[in-house]
Structures are given as structure tokens and as C-alpha cells.
C-alpha positions as CSV (number, residue, x, y, z in Angstrom):
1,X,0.0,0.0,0.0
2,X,1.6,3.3,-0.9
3,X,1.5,6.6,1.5
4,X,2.1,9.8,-0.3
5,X,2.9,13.1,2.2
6,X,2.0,16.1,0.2
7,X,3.8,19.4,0.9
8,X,2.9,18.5,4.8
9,X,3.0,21.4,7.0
10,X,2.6,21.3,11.2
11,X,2.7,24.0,13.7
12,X,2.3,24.0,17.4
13,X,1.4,27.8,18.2
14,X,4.1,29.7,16.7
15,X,6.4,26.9,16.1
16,X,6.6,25.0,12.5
17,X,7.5,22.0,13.2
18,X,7.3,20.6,9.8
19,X,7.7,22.8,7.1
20,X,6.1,21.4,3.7
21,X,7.3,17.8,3.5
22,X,6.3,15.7,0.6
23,X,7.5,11.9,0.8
24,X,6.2,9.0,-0.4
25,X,6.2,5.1,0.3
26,X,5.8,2.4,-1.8
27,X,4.5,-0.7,-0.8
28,X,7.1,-3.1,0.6
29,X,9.8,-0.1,0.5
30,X,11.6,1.0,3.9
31,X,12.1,4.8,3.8
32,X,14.4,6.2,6.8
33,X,14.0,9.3,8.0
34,X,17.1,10.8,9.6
35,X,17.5,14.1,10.8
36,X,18.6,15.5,14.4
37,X,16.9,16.2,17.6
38,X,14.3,18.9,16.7
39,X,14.2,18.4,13.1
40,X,10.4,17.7,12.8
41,X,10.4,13.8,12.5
42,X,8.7,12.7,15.1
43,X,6.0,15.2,14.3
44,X,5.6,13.7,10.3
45,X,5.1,10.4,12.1
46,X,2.5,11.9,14.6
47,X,0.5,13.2,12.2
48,X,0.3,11.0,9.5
49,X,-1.0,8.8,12.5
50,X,-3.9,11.3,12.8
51,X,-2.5,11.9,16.4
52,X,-1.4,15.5,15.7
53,X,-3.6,17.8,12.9
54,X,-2.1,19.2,9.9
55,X,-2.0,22.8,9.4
56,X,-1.7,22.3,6.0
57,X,-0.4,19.8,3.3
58,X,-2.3,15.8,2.4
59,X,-2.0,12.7,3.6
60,X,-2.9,10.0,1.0
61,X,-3.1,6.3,1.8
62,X,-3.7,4.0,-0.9
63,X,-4.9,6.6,-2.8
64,X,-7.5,7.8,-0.4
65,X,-6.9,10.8,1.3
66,X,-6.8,10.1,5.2
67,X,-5.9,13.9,6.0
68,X,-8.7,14.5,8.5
69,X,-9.6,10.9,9.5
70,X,-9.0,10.2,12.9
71,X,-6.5,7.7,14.0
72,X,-8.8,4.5,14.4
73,X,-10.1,4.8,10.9
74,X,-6.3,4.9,9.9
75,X,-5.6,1.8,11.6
76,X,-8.5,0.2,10.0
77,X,-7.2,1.0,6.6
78,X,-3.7,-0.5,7.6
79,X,-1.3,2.2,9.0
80,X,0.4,1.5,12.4
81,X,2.7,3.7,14.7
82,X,5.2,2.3,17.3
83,X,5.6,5.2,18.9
84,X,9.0,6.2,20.5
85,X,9.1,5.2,24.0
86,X,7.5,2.2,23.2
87,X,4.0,3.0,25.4
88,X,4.1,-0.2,26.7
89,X,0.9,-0.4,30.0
90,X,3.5,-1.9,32.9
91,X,0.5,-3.1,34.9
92,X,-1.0,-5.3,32.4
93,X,0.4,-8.6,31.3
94,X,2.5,-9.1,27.7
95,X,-0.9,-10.8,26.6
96,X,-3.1,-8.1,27.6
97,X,-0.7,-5.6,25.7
98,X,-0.7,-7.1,22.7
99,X,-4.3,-7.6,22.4
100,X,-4.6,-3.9,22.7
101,X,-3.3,-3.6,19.2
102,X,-6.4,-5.8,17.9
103,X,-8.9,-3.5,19.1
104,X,-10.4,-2.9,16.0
105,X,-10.1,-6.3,15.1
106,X,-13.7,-8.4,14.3
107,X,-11.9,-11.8,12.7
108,X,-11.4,-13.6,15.9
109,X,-10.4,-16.9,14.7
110,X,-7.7,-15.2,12.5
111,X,-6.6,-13.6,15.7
112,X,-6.1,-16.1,17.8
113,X,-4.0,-18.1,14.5
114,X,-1.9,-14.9,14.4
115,X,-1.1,-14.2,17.9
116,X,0.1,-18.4,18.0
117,X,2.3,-17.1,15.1
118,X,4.1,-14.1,17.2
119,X,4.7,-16.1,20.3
120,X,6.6,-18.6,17.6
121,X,8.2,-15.3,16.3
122,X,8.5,-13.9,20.1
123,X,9.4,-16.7,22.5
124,X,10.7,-14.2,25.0
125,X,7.7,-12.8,25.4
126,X,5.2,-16.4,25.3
127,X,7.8,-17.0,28.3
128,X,6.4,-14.1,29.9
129,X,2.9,-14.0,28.4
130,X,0.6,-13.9,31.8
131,X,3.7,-11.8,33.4
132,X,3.5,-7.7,34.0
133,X,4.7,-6.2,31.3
134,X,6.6,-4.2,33.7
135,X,9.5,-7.2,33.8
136,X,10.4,-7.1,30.8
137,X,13.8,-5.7,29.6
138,X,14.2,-2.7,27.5
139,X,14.7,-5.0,24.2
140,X,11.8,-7.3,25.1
141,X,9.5,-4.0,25.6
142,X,10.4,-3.0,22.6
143,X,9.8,-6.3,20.9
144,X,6.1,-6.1,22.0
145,X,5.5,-2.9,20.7
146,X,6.4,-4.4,17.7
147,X,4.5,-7.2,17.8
148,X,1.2,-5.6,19.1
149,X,1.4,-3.5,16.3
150,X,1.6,-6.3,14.1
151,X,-1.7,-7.6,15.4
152,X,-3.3,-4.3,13.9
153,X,-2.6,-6.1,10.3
154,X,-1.0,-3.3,8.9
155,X,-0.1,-2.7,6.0
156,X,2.4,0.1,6.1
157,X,4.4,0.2,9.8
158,X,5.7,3.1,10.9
159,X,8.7,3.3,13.9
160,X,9.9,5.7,16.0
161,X,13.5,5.9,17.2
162,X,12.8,1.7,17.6
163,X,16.8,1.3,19.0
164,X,16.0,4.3,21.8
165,X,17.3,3.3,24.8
166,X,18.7,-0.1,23.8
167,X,22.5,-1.7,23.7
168,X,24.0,-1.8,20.6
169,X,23.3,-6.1,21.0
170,X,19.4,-5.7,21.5
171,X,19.2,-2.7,19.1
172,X,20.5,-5.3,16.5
173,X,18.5,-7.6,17.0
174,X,15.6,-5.2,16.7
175,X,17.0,-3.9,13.5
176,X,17.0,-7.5,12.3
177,X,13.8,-8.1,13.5
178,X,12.6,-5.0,11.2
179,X,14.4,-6.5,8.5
180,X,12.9,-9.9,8.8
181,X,9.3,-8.2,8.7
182,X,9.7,-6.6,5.6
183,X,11.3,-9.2,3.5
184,X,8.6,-12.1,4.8
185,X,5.4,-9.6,5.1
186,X,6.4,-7.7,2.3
187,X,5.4,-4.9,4.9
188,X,6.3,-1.1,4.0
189,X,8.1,0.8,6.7
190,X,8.6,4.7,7.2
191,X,11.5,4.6,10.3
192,X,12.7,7.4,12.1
193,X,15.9,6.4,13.9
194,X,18.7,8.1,15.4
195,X,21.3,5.1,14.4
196,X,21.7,6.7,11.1
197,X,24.2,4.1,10.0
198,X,21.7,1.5,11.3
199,X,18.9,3.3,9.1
200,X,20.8,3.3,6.2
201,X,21.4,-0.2,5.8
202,X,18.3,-1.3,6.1
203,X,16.1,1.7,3.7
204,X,15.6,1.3,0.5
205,X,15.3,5.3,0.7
206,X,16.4,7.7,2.9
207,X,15.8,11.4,3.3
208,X,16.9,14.1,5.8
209,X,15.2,16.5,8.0
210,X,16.4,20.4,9.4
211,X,14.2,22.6,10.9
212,X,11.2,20.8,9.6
213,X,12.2,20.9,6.7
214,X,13.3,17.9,3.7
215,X,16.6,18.6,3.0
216,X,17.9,15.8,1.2
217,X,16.5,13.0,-0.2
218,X,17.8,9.9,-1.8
219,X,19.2,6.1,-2.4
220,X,21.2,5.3,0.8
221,X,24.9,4.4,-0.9
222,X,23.8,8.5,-2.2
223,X,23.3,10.0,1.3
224,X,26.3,7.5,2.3
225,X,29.1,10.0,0.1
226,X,27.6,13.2,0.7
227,X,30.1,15.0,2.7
228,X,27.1,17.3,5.1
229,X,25.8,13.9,5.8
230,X,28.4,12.0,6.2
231,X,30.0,14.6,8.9
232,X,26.9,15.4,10.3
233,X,25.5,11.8,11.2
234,X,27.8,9.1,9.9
235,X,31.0,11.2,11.8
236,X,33.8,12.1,10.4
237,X,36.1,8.9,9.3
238,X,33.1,7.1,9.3
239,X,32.3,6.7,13.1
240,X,28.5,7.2,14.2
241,X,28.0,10.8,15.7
242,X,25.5,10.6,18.2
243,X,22.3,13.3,17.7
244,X,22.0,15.1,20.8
């Protein structure tokens, strides 16, 4: 399923947060989107979602333009968020969290088929299925955010700073994990992540954010040898700069 962003504009008050940003994903495509603290990503995410309103700009999904639909009716058509921070509810079990993500969900026998499937896929978390979800380490919290967004049936996953928090080990495996998705689900994914070396080896596409704005846009071997890039992200003699 393709999602076309259309000269997207967001403001908070008198901050612009995202100044006129058109990207698009096709389906089965991951498109990173790498930019610094600040720079407006997390605000494209949050309101493609439906979670934050654009001031201006369209939102088209499939074709259909979702601009002013709210966020359930976005999940319904097949668009997920794993939001950064992972918004994991501590005081319910790993079960209970990850049938929050098949609230709008009607096909009950395909449920219970698919969530058999992602404790296969999980089996750190059907260890811990009737446990808090409060035990869980940072890696496995971020695992179910992934896997109750999965139970959405999306079509096109988006992810927020997914490695946040995590050791480089577990912020492998999730990249892995993300890579794994899209090759066996054919499942499109729009990632923000501040591993920018990270993001480029898995996106297909990649394009950078300042100020809210789309600076740069491009193949990821491209973005790779440009010299701002490369000394603003990748560090000079290739060495990962952290983002703030």
C-alpha cells in the first residue's frame, strides 16, 4: 500500500514543526527518515497517524486521502505507529498488551491463528505471556510494541527511534527483526531512527530533515558520500556521531 505526504505542514502555536514535507512510500519499500533532535520527524510520524492535525499539506493512503480521519479509521485502513518510547501499560500482562493492538479487530479466529504465530516469532515474550509487562527488559519492551502493532494487520508500519534506549546487542537484534518483517510480510516501513548508519542499511530510501524541513532525499549508498551527511550523522572517518 503506498503513502504519499504532500507538501505536509505542522505547527504547534508559533512553532513550525514541519515545514512542507512531501515523501512518499511504496508498498514493501523501507524509507528512513534521519534528521537530528528537533528536526520535525517525530511530528511527520505523529500526524500521519492522525495523532497531531495538519495545518496544511495531504495525507494520502492507498490513494484515499486520510488527511482529517481520525487515528482509528487509519488503523482500520492499515497504518500503524510504534511510537518512540515504546507506550508499553506496565500493569498489564504481555498478553493483555498485545491484544490492545487488535482492538479494532472483528476476525477472531484469525486472531487467535496470528497471535500463536508471534509467540513462535516472540518466544521471550510467550515465556512471559501472563507476566507484567513491567518485567520485561528494555529489548523485550520493545519487541512487543512491535508485535502488538503487528496484530493491527497493517499494512504500512511506521517506527519511531525503535533502537532508543537499547544496547547496541538488542538494538540489532531489533533492526534485524525489522528487516525480517519486511522481507517475509512484504510490509512497507517509514522509520525514524537516530542510528543513522543503522537506518541506512536497512532503507531502501532515505531522506533528511532540518528545521522541519526535507533537506535531502535519496538512495542510501547516495546520502552515504555526501560530505554534510556524512560529517553530520555518519562522523567524520566514518564513526557514528550521536544526535543530541
Amino acid at each position: 500500500m503506498r503513502l504519499d505526504v504532500q507538501d505536509l505542514h505542522v505547527r504547534y502555536g508559533r512553532v513550525h514543526a514541519v515545514r512542507g514535507v512531501s515523501l512518499h512510500i511504496d508498498s514493501g519499500e523501507i524509507v528512513a527518515v534521519l534528521g537530528s533532535n528537533g528536526a520535525g520527524k517525530s511530528s511527520l510520524l505523529k500526524t500521519v497517524m492522525g495523532l497531531q492535525t495538519a495545518s496544511d499539506g495531504q495525507i494520502l493512503l492507498g490513494g484515499k486521502d486520510i488527511t482529517n480521519w481520525p487515528p482509528g479509521r487509519r488503523v482500520r485502513e492499515g497504518l500503524v505507529l510504534v511510537p518512540e518510547g515504546r507506550r508499553i501499560v506496565m500493569g498489564l500482562t504481555v498478553h493483555e498488551n498485545l491484544l490492545m493492538g487488535a482492538f479494532a479487530r472483528r476476525d477472531t479466529r484469525a486472531l487467535k491463528s496470528e497471535l500463536a504465530e508471534l509467540y513462535d516469532v516472540f518466544p521471550n515474550l510467550a515465556a512471559r505471556r501472563d507476566a507484567q509487562a513491567s518485567v520485561l527488559s528494555g529489548g523485550e519492551q520493545q519487541m512487543l510494541a512491535i508485535a502488538r502493532g503487528l496484530l493491527a494487520s497493517p499494512q504500512l508500519m511506521m517506527l519511531d527511534e525503535p533502537s532508543l534506549g537499547l544496547s547496541p546487542r538488542l538494538g540489532a537484534e531489533v533492526f534485524a527483526l525489522i528487516g525480517r518483517l519486511n522481507r517475509s510480510r512484504g510490509l512497507g516501513i517509514l522509520l525514524v531512527e537516530q542510528n543513522t548508519r543503522k537506518a541506512l542499511e536497512l532503507a531502501t530510501r532515505a531522506c533528511v530533515l532540518e528545521l522541519g524541513c526535507k533537506v535531502m532525499e535519496g538512495a542510501p549508498a547516495e546520502l552515504k558520500d555526501n560530505p554534510s551527511l556524512r560529517d553530520a550523522y555518519l562522523g567524520r572517518g566514518g564513526r557514528e556521531a550521536t544526535n543530541g
